[in-house]
C-alpha positions as CSV (number, residue, x, y, z in Angstrom):
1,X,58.3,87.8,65.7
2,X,60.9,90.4,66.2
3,X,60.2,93.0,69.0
4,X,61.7,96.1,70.1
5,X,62.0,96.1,73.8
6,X,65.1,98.1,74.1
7,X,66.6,100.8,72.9
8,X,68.4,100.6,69.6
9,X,68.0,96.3,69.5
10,X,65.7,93.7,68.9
11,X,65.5,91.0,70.7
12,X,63.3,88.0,69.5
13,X,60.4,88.2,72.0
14,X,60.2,84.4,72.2
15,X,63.7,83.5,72.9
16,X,64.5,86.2,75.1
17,X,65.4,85.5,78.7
18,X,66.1,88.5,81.5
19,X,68.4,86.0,83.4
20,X,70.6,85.4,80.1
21,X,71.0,89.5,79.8
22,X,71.6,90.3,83.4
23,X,74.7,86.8,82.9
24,X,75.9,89.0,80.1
25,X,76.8,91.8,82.3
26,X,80.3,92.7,80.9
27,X,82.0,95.4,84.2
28,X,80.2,96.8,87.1
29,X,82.4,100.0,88.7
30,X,81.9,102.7,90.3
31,X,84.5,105.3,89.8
32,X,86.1,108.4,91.7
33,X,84.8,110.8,89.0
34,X,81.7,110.1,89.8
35,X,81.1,108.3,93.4
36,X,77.1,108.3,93.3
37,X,77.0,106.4,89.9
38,X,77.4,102.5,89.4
39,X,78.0,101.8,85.7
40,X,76.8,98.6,84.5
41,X,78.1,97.6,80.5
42,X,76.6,95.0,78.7
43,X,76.9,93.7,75.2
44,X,73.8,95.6,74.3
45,X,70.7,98.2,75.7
46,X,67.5,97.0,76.9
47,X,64.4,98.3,78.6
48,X,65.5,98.9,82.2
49,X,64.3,101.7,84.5
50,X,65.8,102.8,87.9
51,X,63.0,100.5,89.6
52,X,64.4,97.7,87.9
53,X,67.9,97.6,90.6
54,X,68.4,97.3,94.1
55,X,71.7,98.8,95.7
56,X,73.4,97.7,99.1
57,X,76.6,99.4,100.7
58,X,78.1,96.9,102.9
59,X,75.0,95.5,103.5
60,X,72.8,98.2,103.9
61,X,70.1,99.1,101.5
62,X,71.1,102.5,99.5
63,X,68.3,105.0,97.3
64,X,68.9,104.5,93.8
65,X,68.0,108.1,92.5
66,X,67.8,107.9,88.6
67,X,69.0,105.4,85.6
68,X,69.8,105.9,82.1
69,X,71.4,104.8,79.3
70,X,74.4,105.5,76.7
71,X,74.5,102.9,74.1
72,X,75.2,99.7,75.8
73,X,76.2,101.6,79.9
74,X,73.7,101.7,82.1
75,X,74.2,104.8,84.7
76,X,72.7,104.2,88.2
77,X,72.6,107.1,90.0
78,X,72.9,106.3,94.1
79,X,71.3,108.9,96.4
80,X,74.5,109.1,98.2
81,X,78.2,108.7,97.1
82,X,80.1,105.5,98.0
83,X,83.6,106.0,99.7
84,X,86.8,104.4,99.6
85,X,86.5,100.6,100.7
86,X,82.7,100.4,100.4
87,X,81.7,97.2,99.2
88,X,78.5,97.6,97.0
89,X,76.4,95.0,95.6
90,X,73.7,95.5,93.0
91,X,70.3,93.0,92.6
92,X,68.4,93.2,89.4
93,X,65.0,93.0,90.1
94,X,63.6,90.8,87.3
95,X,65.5,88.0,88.4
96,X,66.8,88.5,91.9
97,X,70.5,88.3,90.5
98,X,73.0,89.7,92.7
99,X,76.6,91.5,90.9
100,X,79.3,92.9,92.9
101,X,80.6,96.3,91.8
102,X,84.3,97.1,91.3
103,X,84.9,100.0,94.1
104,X,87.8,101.8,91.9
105,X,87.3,105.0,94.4
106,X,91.3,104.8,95.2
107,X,92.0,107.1,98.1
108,X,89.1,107.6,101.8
109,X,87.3,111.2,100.9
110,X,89.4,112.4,104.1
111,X,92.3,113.1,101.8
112,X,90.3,115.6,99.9
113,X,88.8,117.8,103.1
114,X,91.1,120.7,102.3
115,X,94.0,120.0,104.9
116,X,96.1,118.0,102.4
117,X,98.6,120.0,101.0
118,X,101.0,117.5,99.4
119,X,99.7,114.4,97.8
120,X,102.3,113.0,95.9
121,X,101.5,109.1,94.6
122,X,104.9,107.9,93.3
123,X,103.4,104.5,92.0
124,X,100.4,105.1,89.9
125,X,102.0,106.0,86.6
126,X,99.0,108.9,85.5
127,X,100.8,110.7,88.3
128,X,104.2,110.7,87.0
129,X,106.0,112.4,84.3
130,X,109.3,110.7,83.2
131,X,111.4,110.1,80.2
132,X,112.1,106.1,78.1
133,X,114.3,105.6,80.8
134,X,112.2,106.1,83.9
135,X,114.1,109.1,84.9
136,X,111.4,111.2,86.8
137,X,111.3,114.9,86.8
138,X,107.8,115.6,88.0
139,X,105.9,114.0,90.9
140,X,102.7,115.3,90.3
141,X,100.7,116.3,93.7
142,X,97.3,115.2,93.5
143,X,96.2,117.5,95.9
144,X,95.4,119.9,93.1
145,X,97.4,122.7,95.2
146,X,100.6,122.4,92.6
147,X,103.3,121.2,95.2
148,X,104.6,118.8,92.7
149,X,107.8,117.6,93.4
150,X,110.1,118.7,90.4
151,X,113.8,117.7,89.2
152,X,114.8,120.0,85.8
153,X,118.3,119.7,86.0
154,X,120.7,117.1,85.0
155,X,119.5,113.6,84.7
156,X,122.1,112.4,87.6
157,X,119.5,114.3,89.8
158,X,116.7,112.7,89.0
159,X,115.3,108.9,90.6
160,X,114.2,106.2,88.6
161,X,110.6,105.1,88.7
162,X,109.4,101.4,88.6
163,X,106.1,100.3,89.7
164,X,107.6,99.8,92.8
165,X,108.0,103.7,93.6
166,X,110.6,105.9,92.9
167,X,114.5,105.3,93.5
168,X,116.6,108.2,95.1
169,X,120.2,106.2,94.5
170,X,121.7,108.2,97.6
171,X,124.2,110.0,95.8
172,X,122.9,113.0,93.8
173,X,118.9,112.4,93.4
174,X,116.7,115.2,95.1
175,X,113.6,116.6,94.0
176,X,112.1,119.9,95.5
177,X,108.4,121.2,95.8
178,X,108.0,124.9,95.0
179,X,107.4,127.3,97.9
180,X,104.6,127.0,100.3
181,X,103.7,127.6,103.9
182,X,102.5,125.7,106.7
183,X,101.9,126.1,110.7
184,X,104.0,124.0,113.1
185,X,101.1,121.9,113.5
186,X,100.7,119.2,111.0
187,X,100.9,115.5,110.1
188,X,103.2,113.7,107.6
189,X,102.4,110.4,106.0
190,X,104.9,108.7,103.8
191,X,105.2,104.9,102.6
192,X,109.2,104.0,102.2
193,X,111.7,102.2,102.2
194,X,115.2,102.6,103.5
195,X,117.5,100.8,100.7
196,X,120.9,101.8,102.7
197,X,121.6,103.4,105.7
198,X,123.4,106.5,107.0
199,X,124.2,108.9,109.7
200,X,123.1,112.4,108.9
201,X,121.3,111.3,105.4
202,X,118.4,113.4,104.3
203,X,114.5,111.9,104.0
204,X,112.9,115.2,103.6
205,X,113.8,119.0,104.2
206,X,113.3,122.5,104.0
207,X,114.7,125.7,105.5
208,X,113.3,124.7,108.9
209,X,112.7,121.2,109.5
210,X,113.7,117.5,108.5
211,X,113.5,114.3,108.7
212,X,116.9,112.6,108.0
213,X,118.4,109.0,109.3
214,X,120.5,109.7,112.4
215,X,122.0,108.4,115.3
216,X,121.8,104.0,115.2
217,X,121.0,102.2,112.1
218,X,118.1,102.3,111.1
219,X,116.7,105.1,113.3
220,X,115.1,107.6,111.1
221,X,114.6,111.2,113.4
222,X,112.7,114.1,113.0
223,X,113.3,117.8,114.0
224,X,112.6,121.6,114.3
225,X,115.4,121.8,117.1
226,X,115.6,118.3,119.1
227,X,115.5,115.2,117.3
228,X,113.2,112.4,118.3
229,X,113.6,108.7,116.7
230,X,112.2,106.0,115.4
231,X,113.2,102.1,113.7
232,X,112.6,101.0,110.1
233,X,114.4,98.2,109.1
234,X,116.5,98.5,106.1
235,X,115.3,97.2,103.1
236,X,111.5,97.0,104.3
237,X,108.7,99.1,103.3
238,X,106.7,100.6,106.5
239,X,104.4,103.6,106.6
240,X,106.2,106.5,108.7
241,X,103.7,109.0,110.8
242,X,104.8,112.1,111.5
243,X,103.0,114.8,113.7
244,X,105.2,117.9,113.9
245,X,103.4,120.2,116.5
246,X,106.7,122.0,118.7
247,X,106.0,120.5,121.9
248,X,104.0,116.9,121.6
249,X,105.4,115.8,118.8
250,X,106.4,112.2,117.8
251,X,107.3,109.9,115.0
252,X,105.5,106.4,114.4
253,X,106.8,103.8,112.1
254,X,103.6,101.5,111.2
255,X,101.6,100.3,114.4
256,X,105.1,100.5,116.5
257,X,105.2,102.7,119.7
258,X,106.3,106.3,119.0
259,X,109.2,107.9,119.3
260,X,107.8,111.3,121.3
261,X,109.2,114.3,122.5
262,X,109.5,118.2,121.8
263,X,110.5,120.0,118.4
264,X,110.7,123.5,118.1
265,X,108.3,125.4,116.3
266,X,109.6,126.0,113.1
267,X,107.3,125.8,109.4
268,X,107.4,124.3,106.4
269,X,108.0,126.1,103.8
270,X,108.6,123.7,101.1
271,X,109.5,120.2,100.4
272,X,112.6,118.6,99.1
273,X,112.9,115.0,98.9
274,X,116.2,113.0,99.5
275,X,118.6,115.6,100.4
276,X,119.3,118.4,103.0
277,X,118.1,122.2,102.3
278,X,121.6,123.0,101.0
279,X,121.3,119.9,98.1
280,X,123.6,117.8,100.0
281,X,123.0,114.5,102.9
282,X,121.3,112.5,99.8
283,X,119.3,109.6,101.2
284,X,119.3,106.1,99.4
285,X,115.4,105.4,100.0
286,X,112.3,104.3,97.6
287,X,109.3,105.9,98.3
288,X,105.8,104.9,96.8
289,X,103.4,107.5,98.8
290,X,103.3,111.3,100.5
291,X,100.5,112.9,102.8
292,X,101.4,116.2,104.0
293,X,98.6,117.8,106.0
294,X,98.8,121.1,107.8
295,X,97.0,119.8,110.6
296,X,97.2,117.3,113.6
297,X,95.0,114.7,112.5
298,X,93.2,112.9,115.3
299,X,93.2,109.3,115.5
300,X,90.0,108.7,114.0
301,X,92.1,110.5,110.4
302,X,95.4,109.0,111.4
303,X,93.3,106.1,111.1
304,X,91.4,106.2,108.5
305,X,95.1,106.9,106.3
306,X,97.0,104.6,107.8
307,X,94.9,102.2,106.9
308,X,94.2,103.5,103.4
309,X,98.1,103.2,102.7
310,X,98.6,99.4,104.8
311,X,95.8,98.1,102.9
312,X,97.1,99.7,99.4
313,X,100.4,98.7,99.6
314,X,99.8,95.1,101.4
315,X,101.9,96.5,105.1
């Protein structure tokens, strides 16, 4: 006898077994568009209600507000979002079979509390625009503020982009944000990698302050009047902390001491990436992430990025 106990299939009543459907899950994600909803695909619908799941996240029981079905997804609805690095399990009722979900929210929700005002992600390629050849003329910034990072002029200007990051050659590549203006106080996040070394080479600038490789390979310093340095080998990928604040201000390479020390109290006013205010001091460097916050984040959010970026980039 052929009985309809789903919605748009039938399933032969006799033959059917819960445990066979729930082994036929194809994907379980949850996704940054939408942080509260785990969305279970299988091969087909069936009768399933929102008292049908259980949800955990890491390990600790989670409301499951609502349920429903498009074609052959399954929406659960969580009471609560999950963050970046929950791990969430689901158990289907009927059976007691457990699935882990795919946690694809990329970035911790800190990035997003309004204090981010360039975001630039120089390795996923949905924030890149580029041409057949890789050559890169817009680093989008993700922080949805439009400080992209832009490069309109002659392709000799612009770096090449590989899954990797993107490749300033030291020699004429730059890219520039538009303008925009920030307090002395803030925090500057950026994964790279020093391909070549030297003296009086540009990492970032604007009309006020920098950060440039000076004084004793590989010291990378930063200033607003007096530099203060740091050490990141050549040819190594480490994440670089920067907290600009005039007086207390430092420069961290990974979990290393910091270099500290007073800067003056100048602003940002823009960004340019791989060269001096003036277009020159290029910087042979590959960078795969930028966080530029116009705060001093505590160390609970110094944190909390730091380890976003170690763990996303394997540091």
């Amino acid at each position: 006898m052929i009985t309809d106990i789903g919605i748009g299939i039938n399933i032969d009543q006799a033959g059917f077994s819960w445990s066979s459907y729930w082994s036929a899950l194809i994907s379980a994600t949850v996704e940054d568009a939408a942080p509260t909803d785990v969305i279970l695909t299988f091969p087909s619908a069936a009768s399933l209600v929102a008292t049908d799941i259980t949800c955990t996240v890491n390990g600790i029981a989670r409301v499951v507000s609502s349920a429903s079905w498009t074609g052959s997804v399954w929406t659960v609805v969580l009471a609560s979002a999950v963050i970046y690095g929950d791990v969430v399990v689901v158990t289907f009722g009927k059976t007691g079979q457990t699935q882990a979900v795919t946690n694809n929210i990329d970035h911790p929700a800190v990035i997003d509390d309004g204090n981010s005002v360039v975001w630039i992600d120089a390795v996923n390629p949905t924030y890149i625009v580029k041409d057949g050849s890789d050559l890169v003329s817009q680093l989008t910034d993700r922080t949805g503020l439009g400080n992209h990072l832009l490069q309109s002029g002659l392709d000799s200007l612009k770096p090449v982009w590989s899954a990797d990051g993107v490749l300033l050659d030291g020699t004429t590549d730059y890219m520039e944000s538009g303008a925009f203006l920030i307090n002395t106080a803030n925090t500057l996040y950026v994964v790279l990698k020093q391909v070549t070394w030297s003296d009086g080479e540009y990492i970032f600038s604007n009309s006020n302050v920098y950060v440039k490789q000076h004084g004793i390979t590989p010291d990378i310093a930063i200033t607003s009047g007096n530099a203060i340095t740091d050490k990141l080998p050549l040819d190594t990928f480490g994440i670089i902390r920067v907290i600009h604040n005039g007086g207390p201000s430092s420069i961290q390479i990974n979990e290393e001491t910091a270099g500290t020390g007073a800067t003056g109290s100048n602003t940002w006013d823009k960004m340019i990436l791989g060269a001096s205010s003036g277009y020159v001091g290029q910087s042979n460097i590959q960078v795969k992430e930028i966080i530029l916050r116009k705060v001093v984040d505590n160390a609970t959010i110094q944190g909390l990025i730091y380890g976003y970026l170690k763990a996303k980039y394997g540091l």
